[in-house]
C-alpha positions as CSV (number, residue, x, y, z in Angstrom):
1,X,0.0,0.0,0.0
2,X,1.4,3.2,-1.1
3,X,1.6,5.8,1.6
4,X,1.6,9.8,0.7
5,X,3.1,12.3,2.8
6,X,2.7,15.4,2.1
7,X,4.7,18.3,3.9
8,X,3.4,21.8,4.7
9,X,5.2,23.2,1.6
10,X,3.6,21.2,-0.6
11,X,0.3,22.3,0.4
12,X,1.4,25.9,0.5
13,X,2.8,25.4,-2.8
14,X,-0.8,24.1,-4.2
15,X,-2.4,26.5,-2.7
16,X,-0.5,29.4,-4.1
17,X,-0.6,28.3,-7.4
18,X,-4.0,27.5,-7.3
19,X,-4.4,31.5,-6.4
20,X,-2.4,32.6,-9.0
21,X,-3.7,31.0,-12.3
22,X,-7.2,32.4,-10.8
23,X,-5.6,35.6,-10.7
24,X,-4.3,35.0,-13.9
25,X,-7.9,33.7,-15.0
26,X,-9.5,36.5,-14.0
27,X,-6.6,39.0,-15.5
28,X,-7.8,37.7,-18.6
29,X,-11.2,38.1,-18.4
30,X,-11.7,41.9,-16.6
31,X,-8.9,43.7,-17.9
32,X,-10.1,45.5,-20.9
33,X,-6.9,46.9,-21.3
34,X,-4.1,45.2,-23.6
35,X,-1.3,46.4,-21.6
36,X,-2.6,45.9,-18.2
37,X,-3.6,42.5,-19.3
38,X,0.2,42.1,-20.2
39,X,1.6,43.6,-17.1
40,X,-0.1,41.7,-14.7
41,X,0.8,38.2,-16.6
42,X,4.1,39.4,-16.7
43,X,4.3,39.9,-12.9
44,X,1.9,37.0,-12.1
45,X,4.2,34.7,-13.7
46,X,7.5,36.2,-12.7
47,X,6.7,36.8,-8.9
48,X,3.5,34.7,-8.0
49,X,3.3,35.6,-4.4
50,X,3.6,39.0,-4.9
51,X,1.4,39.3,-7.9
52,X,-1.4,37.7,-6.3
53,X,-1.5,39.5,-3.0
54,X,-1.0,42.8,-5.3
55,X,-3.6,41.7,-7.5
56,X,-6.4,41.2,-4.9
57,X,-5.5,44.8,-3.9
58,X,-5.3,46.5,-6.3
59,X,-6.0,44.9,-9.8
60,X,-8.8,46.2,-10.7
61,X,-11.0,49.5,-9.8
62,X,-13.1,48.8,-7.1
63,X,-15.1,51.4,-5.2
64,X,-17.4,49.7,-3.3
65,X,-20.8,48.4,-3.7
66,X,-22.4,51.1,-1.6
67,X,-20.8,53.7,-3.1
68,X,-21.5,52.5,-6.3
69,X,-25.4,52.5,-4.9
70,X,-24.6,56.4,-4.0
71,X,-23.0,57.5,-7.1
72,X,-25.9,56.3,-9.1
73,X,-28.0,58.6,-6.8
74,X,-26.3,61.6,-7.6
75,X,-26.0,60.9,-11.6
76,X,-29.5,60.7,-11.3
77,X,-30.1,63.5,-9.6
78,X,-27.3,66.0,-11.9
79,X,-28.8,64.2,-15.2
80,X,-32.4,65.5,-14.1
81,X,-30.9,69.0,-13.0
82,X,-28.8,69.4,-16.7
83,X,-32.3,68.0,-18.8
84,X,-34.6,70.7,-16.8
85,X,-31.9,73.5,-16.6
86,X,-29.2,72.9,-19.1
87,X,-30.4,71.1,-22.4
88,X,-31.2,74.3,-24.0
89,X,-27.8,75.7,-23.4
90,X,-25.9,72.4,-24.8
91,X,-28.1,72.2,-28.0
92,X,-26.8,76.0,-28.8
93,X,-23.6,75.6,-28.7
94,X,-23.6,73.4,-31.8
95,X,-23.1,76.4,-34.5
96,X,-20.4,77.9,-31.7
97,X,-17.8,75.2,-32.5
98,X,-16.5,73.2,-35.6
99,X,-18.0,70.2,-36.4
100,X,-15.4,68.2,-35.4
101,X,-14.7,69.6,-31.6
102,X,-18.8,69.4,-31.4
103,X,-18.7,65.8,-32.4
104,X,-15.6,65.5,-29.5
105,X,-17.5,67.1,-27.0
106,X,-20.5,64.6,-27.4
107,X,-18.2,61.8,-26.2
108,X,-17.5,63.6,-23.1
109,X,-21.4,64.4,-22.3
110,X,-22.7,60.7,-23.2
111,X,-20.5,59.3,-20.2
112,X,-21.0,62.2,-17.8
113,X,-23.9,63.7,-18.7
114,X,-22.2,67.4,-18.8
115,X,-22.0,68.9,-22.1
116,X,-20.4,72.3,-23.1
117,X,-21.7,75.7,-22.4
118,X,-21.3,79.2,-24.0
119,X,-20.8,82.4,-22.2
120,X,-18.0,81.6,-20.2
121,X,-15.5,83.7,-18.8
122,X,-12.1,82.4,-18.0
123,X,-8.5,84.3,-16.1
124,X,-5.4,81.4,-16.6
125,X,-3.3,81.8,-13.7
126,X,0.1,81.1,-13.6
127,X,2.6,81.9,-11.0
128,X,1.5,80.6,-7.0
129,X,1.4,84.2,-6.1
130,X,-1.7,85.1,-8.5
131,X,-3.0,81.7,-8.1
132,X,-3.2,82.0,-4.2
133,X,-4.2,85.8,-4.3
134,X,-7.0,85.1,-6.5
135,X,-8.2,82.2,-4.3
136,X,-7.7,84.3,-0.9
137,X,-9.8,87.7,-2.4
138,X,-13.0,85.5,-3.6
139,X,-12.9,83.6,-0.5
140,X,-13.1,86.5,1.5
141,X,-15.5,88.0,-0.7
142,X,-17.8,85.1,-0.1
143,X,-21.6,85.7,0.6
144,X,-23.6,82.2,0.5
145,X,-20.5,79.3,0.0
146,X,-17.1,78.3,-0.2
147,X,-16.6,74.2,-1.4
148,X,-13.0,73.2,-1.9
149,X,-12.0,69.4,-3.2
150,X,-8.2,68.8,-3.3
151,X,-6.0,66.1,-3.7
152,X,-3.2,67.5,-1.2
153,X,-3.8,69.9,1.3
154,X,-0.5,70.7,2.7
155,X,-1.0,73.9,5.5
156,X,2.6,75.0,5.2
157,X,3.7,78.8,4.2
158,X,0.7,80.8,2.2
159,X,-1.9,77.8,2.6
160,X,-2.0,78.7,5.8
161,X,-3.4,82.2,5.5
162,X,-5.7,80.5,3.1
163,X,-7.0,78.1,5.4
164,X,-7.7,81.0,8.0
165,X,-9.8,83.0,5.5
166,X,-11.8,79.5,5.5
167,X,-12.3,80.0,8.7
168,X,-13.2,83.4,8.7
169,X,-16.2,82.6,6.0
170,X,-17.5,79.9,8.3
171,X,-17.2,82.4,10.9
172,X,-19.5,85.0,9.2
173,X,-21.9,82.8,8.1
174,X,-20.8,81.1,4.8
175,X,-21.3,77.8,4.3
176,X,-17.9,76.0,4.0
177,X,-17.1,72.4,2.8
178,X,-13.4,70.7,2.3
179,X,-12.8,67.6,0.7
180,X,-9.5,66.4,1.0
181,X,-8.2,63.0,-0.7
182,X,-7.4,60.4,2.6
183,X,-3.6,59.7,1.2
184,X,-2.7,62.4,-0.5
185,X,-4.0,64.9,2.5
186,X,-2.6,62.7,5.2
187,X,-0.8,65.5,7.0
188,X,-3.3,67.7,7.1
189,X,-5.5,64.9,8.6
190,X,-3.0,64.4,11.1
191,X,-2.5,68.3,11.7
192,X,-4.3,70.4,14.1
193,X,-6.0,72.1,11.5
194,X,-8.9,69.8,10.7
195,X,-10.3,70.4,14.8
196,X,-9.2,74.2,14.3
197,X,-11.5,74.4,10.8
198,X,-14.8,72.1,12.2
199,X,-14.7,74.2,15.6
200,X,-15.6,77.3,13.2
201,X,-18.8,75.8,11.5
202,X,-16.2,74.3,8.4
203,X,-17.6,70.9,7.1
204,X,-14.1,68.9,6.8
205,X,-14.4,65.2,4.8
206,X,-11.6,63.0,3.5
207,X,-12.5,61.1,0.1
208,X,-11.8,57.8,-0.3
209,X,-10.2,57.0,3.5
210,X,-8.1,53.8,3.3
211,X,-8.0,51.2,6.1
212,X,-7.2,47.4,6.1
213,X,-10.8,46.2,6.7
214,X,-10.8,48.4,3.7
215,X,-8.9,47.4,1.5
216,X,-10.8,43.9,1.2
217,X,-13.5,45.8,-0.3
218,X,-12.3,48.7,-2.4
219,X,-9.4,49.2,-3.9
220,X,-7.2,51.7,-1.9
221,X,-4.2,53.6,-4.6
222,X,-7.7,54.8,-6.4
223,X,-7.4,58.4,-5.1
224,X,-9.2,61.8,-5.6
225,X,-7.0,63.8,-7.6
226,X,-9.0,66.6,-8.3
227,X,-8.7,70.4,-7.7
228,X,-11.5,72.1,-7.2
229,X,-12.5,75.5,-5.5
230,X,-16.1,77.2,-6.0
231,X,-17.2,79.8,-4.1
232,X,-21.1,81.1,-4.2
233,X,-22.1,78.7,-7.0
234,X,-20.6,81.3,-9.2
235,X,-16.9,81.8,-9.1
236,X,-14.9,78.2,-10.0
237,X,-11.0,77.2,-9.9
238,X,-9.6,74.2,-11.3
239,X,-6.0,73.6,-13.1
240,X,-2.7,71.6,-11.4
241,X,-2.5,73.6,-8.4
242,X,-2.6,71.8,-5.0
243,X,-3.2,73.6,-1.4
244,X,0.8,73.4,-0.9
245,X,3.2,75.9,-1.2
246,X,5.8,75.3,-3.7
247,X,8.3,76.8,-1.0
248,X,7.7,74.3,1.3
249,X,6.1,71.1,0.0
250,X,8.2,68.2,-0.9
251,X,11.4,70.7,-0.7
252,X,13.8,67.9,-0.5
253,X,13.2,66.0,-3.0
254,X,15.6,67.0,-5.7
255,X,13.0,68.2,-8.1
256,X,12.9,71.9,-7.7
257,X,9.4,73.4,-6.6
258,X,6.4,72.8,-8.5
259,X,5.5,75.3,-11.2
260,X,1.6,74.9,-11.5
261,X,-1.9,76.4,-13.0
262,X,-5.4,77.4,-12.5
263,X,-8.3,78.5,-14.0
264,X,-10.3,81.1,-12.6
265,X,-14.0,80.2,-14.3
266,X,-17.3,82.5,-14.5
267,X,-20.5,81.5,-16.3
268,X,-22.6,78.7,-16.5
269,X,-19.6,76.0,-16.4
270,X,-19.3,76.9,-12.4
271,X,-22.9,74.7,-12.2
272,X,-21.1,71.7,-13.4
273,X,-18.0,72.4,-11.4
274,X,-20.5,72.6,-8.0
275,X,-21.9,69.3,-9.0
276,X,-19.0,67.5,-9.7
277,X,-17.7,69.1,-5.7
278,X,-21.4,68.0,-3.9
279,X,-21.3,64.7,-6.4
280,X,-17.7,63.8,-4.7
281,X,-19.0,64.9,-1.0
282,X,-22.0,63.1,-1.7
283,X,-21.3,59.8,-2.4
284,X,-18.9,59.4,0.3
285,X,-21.2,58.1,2.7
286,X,-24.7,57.9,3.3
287,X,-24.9,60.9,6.1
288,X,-23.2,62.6,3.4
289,X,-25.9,62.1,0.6
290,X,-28.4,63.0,3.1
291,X,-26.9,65.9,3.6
292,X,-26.1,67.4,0.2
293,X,-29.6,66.6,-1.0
294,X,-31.0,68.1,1.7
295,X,-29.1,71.3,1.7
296,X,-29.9,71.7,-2.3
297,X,-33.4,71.4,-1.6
298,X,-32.8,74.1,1.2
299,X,-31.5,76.2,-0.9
300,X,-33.7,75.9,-4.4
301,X,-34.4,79.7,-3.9
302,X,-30.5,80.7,-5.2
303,X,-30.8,78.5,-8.1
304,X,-32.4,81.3,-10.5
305,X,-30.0,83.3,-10.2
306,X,-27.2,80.1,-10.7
307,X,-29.0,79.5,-14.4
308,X,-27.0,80.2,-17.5
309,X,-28.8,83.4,-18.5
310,X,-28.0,84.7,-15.3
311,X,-24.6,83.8,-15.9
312,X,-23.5,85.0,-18.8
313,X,-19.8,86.3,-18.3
314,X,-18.2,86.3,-21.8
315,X,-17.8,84.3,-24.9
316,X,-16.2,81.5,-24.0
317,X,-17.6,77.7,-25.0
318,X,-16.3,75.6,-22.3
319,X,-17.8,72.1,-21.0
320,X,-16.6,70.5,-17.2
321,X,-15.5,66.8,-18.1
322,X,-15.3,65.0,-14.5
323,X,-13.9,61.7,-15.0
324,X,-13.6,58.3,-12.4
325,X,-13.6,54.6,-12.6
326,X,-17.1,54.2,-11.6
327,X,-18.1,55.9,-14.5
328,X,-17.9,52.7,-16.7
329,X,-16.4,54.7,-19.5
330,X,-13.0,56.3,-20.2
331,X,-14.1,59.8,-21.4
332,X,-10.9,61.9,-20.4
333,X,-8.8,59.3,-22.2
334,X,-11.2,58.7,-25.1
335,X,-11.2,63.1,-25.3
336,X,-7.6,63.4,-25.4
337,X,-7.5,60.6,-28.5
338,X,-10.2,62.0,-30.0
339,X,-8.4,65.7,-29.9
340,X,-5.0,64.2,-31.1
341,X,-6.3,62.1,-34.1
342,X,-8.4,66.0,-35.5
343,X,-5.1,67.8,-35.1
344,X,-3.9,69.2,-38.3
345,X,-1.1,71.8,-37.7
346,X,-0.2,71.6,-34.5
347,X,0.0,69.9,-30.7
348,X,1.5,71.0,-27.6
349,X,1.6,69.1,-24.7
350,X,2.7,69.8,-20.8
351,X,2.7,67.2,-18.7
352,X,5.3,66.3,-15.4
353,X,4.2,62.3,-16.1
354,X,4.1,60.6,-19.3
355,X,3.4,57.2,-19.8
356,X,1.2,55.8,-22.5
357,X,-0.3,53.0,-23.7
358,X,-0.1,52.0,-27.5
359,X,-3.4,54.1,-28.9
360,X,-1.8,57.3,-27.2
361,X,1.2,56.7,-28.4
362,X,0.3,55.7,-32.1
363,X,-2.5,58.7,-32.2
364,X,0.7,60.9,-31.4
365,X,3.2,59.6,-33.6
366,X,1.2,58.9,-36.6
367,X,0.0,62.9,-36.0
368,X,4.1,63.8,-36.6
369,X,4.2,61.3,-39.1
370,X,1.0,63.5,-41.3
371,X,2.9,66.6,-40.5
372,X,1.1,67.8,-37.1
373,X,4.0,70.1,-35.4
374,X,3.8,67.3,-32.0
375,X,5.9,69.5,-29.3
376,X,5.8,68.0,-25.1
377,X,7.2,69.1,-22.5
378,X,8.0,67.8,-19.5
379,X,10.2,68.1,-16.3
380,X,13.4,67.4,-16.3
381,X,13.4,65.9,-13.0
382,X,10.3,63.9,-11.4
383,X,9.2,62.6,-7.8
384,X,8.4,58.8,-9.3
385,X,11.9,56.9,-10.2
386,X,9.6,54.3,-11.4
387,X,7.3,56.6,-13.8
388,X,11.1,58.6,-15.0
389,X,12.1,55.5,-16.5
390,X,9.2,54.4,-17.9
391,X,8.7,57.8,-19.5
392,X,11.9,57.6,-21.1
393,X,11.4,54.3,-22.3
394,X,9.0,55.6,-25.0
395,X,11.3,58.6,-26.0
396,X,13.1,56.9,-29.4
397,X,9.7,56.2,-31.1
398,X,8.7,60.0,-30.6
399,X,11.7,61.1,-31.4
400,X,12.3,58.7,-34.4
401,X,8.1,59.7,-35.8
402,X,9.4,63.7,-35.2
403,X,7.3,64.2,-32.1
404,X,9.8,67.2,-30.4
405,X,10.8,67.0,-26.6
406,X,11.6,69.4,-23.9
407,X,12.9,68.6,-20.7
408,X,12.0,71.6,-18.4
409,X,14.7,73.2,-16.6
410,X,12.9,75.3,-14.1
411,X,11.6,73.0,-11.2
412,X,8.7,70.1,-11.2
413,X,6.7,71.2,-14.1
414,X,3.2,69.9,-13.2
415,X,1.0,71.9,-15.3
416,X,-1.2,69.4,-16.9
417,X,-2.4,71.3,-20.4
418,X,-3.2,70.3,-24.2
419,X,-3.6,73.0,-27.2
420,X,-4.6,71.4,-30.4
421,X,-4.2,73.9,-33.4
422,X,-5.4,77.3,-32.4
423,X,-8.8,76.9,-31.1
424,X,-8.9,73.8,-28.3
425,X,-7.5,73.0,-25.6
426,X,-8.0,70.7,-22.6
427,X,-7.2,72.1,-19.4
428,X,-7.0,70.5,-15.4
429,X,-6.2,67.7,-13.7
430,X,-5.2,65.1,-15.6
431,X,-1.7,63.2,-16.0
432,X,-0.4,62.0,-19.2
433,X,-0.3,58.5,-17.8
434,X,-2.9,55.2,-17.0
435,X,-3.6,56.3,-13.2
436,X,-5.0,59.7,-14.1
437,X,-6.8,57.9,-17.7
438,X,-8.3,54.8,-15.5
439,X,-8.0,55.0,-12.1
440,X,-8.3,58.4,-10.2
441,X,-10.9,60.6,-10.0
442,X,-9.8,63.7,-12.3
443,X,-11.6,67.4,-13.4
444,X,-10.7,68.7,-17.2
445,X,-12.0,71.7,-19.1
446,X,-12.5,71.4,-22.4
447,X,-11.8,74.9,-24.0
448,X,-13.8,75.6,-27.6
449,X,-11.9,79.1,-27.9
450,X,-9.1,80.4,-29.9
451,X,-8.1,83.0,-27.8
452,X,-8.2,81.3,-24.6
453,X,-6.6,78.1,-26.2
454,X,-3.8,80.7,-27.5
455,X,-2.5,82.4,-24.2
456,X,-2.7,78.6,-22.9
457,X,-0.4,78.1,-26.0
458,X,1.7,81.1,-24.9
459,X,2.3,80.0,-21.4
460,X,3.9,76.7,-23.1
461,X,6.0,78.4,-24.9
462,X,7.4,79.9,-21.8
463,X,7.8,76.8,-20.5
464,X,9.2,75.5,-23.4
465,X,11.7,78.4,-23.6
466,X,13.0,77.5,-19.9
467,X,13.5,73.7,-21.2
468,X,16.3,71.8,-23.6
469,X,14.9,70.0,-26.2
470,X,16.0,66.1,-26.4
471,X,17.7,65.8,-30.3
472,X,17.3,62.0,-31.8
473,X,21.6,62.1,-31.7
474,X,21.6,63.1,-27.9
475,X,19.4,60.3,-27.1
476,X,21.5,57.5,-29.0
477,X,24.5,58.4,-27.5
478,X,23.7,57.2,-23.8
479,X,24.6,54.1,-22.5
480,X,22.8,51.3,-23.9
481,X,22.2,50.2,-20.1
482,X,19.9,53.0,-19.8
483,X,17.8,51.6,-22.5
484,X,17.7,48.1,-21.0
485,X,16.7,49.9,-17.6
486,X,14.0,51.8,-19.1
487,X,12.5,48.8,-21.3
488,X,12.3,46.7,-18.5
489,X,10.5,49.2,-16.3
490,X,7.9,49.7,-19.6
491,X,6.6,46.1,-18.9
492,X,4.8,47.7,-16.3
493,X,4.3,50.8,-17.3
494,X,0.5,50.5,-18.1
495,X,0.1,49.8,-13.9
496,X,1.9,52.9,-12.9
């Protein structure tokens, strides 16, 4: 009689390969994306333990079933809001663009519901001393609200004055909210400043907190990344620009400070922006969906004067594209394709991380290739080893289709813009990489103007006047090591 003994090992062993051709299983049959798909395989098979444990956390974009219950709430809620308030204003904004950018535009509002608006007025703001002062003279100038979303909130240097007029608006009666993303806020979560706010009437919520009981429910690097400020329903801010002073935040790390932008927004747009802010409060929790319906209801007698003919500002055609994994559709990322592929002189690109997949890439060099001038610019230094390699790994084929690059010289250049030709631009939050195209929950304006999308173009070519430009020649003559370094990191570039 044959006896079997098997040892502890063995079982472990079954066991963990068990797990990972399920992982692998179910790689294959949720990730719609080729080069996820890849990456995870690739780490899967190379470092089974690890890949399955990192898998289960974070492999694919998950939110949470309540929230999910939430977030329908609110689109229901906005979509019933734009059809009785808004439709009229989307449908005549048809003969205000080309063809083309109004077809573009109808991808954005199918997935989010928002479509453009006309009579928009718009301030770009580019240096941290007329970003902040902006900020700090309509928040003191506030009468009904003040709602501010942001990834990091950092109260170091100027922020701090900032936060204090916060507090001096709840103080006089304004209704004030902050939303501040769990990670990327941390410190201020675990500064005084959050008991020092709510003690003056400020309403203070983290999005998307993080936890270990968790993280076996949602996935936790899915983060807020937004940027938003709107103050009396009628005065909105958006752009690159986190709460953190660029003469204090992240000082040591080798990157220079952070040259950023904002948009300072009137007009009808600022009714989008506000819903996108009370959607991302709302769905956070129940209390918190209780609360923002009820205070809309409460406050139903300020919304004539919020409508679009109230509004009217300027000229501008503008439309608020929100976008986040539970929206089921990619719409920043199918925009930014869709923009590239219409192109037909020219595209200028700022972004401080750049790493994408095979459509952005081929949209890009195939738009050199038909004789689109394809300039972008990014820093010369980043804060992400991992995403500075992986960028790099994609230089030769830009260069090589005649895509120009710049390597800016004058700190971490996180400006996040797009100008395509002379008359559109896309404008925000939004990374040049898969996190900011999948994953986080990200703000863009999509500009329908030429003169707008001009001094956008202008402040690139400031940039692009403090950078060196990488030559085809320069690049070749590196060690090949670098190459090999950079190749390797591109496997798994699509997760980054």
């Amino acid at each position: 009689m044959t006896s079997f003994n098997i040892t502890w090992s063995e079982i472990f062993l079954a066991v963990h390969t068990t797990a990972a051709l399920a992982c692998m299983m179910r790689v294959l049959y949720k990730q719609k994306n080729i080069g996820s798909t890849f990456a995870w395989l690739i780490i899967l098979f190379l470092f089974p333990l690890f890949g399955t444990i990192a898998y289960i956390l974070i492999g694919e974009p998950r939110l949470g079933a309540a929230r999910a219950k939430r977030t329908g709430e609110m689109n229901r809620f906005y979509q019933g809001f734009a059809d009785q308030y808004l439709e009229g204003v989307y449908l005549d904004i048809a003969d205000k663009v080309k063809p083309h950018y109004y077809g573009i535009s109808k991808v954005a509002a199918r997935a989010t519901g928002l479509g453009a608006t006309q009579s928009n007025a718009m301030a770009l703001l580019s240096t941290t001393d007329d970003i902040i002062g902006a900020m700090l003279a309509d928040i003191e100038a506030a009468e009904h609200s003040c709602m501010l979303a942001f990834y990091i909130i950092d109260p170091q240097g100027r922020i701090k004055t900032l936060l204090e007029a916060v507090i001096r608006a709840a103080q006089r009666g304004v209704d004030c909210a902050i939303l501040a993303d769990a990670v990327g806020s941390s410190g201020f979560f675990d500064s005084g400043w959050v008991e020092r706010l709510k003690e003056a009437g400020v309403e203070v919520e983290s999005a998307l907190p993080v936890g270990l009981w968790r993280t076996l429910f949602t996935r936790s690097d899915l983060r807020n990344h937004r940027k938003i400020l709107v103050i009396d329903g009628k005065t909105g801010y958006t752009g690159s620009f986190n709460l953190a002073d660029p003469k204090f935040f992240k000082k040591d790390a080798g990157v220079g400070q952070w040259v950023d932008v904002m948009m300072r927004c009137t007009g009808p747009m600022v009714l989008e922006m506000s819903a996108v802010f009370f959607a991302d409060l709302a769905v956070e929790d129940d209390e918190n969906l209780q609360g923002i319906q009820k205070y809309l209801t409460e406050h139903q007698d300020r919304i004539p004067q919020l409508l679009p003919e109230k509004m009217k500002q300027g000229s501008i055609v503008a439309q608020v594209i929100p976008s986040a994994p539970e929206q089921g559709e990619h719409v920043i990322y199918e925009t930014i394709i869709s923009a590239v592929h219409a192109a037909t002189r020219r595209v200028t690109i700022t972004t401080p991380y750049f790493v994408p997949d095979e459509p952005l890439l081929t949209a890009l060099t195939v738009a050199a290739k038909r004789g689109v001038d394809v300039t972008l610019i990014v820093p010369e230094k980043v804060d992400s080893l991992l995403v500075r390699y992986a960028s790099r790994a994609y230089y030769p084929m830009l260069l090589a289709s005649g895509v120009k690059i710049a390597a800016f010289k004058g700190g971490l250049l996180h400006a996040k813009t797009m100008t395509i030709d002379e008359d559109y631009a896309l404008f925000g939050t939004v990374n040049m990489d898969m996190r900011s195209f999948f994953l986080n929950l990200e703000i863009s304006l999509a500009i329908y103007d030429r003169d707008m999308a001009n001094q956008i173009y202008a402040l690139q070519q400031q940039y692009l006047a403090d950078s060196e430009c990488i030559s085809v020649r320069t690049w070749q003559q590196r060690s090949k090591w670098w190459g090999l370094v950079e190749n390797v990191v591109r496997l798994v570039s699509p997760l980054l």
